[in-house]
N, C-alpha and C positions, 0 to 999 in steps of 0.2 A: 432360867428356863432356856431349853435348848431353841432357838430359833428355826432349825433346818427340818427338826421332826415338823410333820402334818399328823394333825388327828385328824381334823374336817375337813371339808372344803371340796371341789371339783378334783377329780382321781384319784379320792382319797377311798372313800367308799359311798356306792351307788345311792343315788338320794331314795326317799322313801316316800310311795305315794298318800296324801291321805285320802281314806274314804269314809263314806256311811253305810254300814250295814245294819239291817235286822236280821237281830237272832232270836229264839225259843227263848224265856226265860231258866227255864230247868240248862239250856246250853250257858249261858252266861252268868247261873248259880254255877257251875261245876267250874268254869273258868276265874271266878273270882274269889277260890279256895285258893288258888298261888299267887305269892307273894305283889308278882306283877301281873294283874291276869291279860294284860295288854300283849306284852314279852309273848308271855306264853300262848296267846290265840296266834301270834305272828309263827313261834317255832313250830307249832303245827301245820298249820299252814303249809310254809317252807318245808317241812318238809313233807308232806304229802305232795307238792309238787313237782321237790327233786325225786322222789320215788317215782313221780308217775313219769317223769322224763328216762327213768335208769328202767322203766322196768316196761314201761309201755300203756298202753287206756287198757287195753284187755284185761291188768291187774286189776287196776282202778275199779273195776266193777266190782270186784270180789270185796275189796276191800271197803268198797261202798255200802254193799249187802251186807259184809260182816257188822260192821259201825251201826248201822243200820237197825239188824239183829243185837247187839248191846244196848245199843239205845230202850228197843222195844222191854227189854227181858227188865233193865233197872227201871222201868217205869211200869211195867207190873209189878216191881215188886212192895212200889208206895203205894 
């Protein structure tokens, strides 16, 4: 094993906060369809937040209402 490579550790990559959140059930049904739905709450996340830093909050909104609007329409339609 090569000694000099780092995986972990301090400068390696940014440590990760843990939290607790609540969420909807119907939201953490749809998340726990992927493989890791952990992974995958995080990649959203991430990236809705690098979006809303590249693009501005003004997007943000629209993008809110759309989500929003999908959400509403798949839950009519159970």
């Amino acid at each position: 094993m090569d000694k000099t490579r780092r995986y972990r550790g301090k400068g390696v990559k940014d440590a990760m906060l843990h939290i607790n959140v609540r969420l909807p059930r119907y939201v953490v049904e749809h998340f726990k369809e992927s493989p890791s739905y952990t992974q995958e709450i995080r990649r959203v996340l991430e990236t809705h937040v690098n979006e809303t830093q590249d693009t501005g909050t003004t997007q943000v909104a629209l993008y809110h209402q759309r989500w929003q609007d999908i959400l509403a329409e798949e839950n009519k339609d159970e």
